[in-house]
Structures are given as C-alpha cells and as structure tokens.
N, C-alpha and C positions, 0 to 999 in steps of 0.2 A: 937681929930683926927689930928688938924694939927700940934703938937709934933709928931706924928707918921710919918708924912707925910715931916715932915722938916728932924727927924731921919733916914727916907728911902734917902730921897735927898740926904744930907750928905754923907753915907753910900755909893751912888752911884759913888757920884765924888773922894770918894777913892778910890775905885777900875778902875774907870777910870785915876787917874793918877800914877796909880802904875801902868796898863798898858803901859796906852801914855808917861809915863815920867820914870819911874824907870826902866823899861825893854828895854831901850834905849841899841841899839846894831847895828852895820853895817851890821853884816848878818842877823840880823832881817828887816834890814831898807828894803836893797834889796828885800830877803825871801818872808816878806811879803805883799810888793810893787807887786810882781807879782802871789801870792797865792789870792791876793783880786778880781783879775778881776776872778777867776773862780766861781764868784757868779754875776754876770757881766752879761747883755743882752747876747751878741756876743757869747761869750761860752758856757751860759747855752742851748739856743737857739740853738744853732749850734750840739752840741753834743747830746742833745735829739732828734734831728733830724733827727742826722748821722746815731744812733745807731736804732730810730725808720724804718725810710728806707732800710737802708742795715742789720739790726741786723736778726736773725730768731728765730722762736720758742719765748720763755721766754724772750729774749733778747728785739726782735723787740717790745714784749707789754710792758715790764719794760718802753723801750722809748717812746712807746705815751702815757703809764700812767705819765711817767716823764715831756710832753712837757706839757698833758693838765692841771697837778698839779701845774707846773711853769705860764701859764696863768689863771687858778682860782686863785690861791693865790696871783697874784698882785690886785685884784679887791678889797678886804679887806685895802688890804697897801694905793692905789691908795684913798680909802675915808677916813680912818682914817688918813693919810698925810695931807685932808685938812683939815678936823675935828677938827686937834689937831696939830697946826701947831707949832711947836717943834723948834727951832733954833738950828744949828749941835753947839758940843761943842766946835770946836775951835772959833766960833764965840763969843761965851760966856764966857766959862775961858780963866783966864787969864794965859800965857805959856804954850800953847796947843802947842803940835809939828802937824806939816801937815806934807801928802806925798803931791804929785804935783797936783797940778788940783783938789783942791779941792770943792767940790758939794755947792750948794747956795741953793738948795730943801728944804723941811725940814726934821728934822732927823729920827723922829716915825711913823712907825717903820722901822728897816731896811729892803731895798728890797734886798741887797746881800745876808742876811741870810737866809730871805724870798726864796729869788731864791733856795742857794744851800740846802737847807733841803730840798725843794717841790721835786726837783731834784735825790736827793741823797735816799729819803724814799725807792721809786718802786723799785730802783735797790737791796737794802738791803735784801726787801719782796721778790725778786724774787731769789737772792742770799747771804745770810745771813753772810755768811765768807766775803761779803766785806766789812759788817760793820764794821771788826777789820782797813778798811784803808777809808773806805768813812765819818766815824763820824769824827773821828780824823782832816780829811783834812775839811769836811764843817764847824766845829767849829774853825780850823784855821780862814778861810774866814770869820767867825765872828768877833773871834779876833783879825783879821785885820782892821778890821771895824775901832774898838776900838782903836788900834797902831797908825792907820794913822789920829786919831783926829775927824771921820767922824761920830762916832756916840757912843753913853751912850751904856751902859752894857743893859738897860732895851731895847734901839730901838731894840739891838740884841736879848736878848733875847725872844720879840716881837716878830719878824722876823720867829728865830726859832719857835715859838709855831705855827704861822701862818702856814709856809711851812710844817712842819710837818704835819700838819692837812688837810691840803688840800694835802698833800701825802696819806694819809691816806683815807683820804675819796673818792678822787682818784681812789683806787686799790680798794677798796668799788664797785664803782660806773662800773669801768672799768676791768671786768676778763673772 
C-alpha cells in the first residue's frame, strides 16, 4: 500500500510542477493572479447575493441555491482543514513559485475550488449553455490555485468534489 501511496505522491508533485513551474508565463502570471480571487470569499459572497436579491424567476433561486451551496460546503473544508493539516506546497518544495500574499492555513482541501464549483453548479442546473463558459472559468480558479504555489492538484481536486456536491445537493434540497 505504501508503494501505491509514495507512487500517487510522486505522481502529484509532477503535475504540480509542470503547473507551478513549466507553465511560467507573464500573462499567466497576471491572468491568473486575478482569475483566483473569483473563488475568493468577497466575490463568491457578493455575486450569489447580488444575483439572489436583485435576480428574478430562475435567476434569483440559482443565487440562493448558489449562496447556501457556497456556505454548506465550507463546513466539510473548515473540519477536514483541521483533521488533516496539510502544509501548502510552496512551504514544502523546494522552488515553488508564489503569487503575493501567500495563505499560512493549511492546504486540504482547497476552499477556492470549494467555493467556485458550490457556486458555479445551480447556475449551470438552471442554465445549462453556461456550462460551456462557467466550467472552463471555475477550473481555471483551481488551476490557479495550483500556479500561484497555494495548493496540490489533489486539495483542488478535493475542493471540486466538495463544491460540486454540496451544489448538487443544494438544488436537491432547494427547488
């Protein structure tokens, strides 16, 4: 089991530095320096809010299935965080690139991916043609995760299974 388990590890930190390190670019640097915050308290918060308040019809319930998916689904993060306290990986490898201000929390799983899929699910369910530009942009915000050194390919993909599912269960719960 731990050949398997060393193998996955392995496995992990190449694809985290082919991310963080071989896809090194300026207009990435920028790009997705400010694609990450829309996984981000302030924006997810803010825009499921806007849209819940002022939206109508299909709109207004997509937003408070959006806000209440975006608050069930940090309750999972919020205990598995301390469960499994994870060190981000620019603390760990060595020649990590960072963006500015980087997080001291721990990295499992991620709560930006976390955020933008809980986010991104209701609107999809309630309009299905924006998946062709809301997946694309929330797996950016993961991928950015990963860019900016803040977190393993696994916190995000973590993150996404979480948010997903608490989107999901969500619009369950809430129709």
């Amino acid at each position: 089991m731990s050949r398997v388990i060393n193998w996955l590890l392995h496995r992990e930190r190449q694809l985290f530095y082919i991310v963080n390190r071989k896809m090194r670019h300026s207009v990435l640097d920028s790009t997705l320096s400010l694609i990450t915050h829309m996984g981000g308290a302030t924006f997810t918060i803010s825009v499921t809010l806007l849209i819940g308040l002022f939206g109508s019809g299909s709109w207004s319930l997509a937003g408070w299935q959006s806000l209440a998916a975006l608050a069930i689904s940090h309750i999972p993060v919020a205990i598995v965080k301390r469960k499994y306290p994870r060190r981000r990986p620019y603390l760990v490898l060595p020649e990590t690139n960072i963006g500015k201000n980087p997080l001291t929390d721990h990295s499992f799983p991620s709560g930006h991916s976390t955020a933008i899929f809980s986010v991104v699910v209701p609107f999809i369910a309630a309009a299905p043609v924006l998946g062709l530009v809301l997946l694309p942009l929330a797996s950016l915000v993961s991928l950015s995760r990963i860019y900016l050194g803040l977190h393993y390919p696994s916190d995000c993909a973590a993150g996404i299974a979480i948010g997903t599912c608490a989107g999901f269960g969500t619009i369950a719960m809430i129709s």
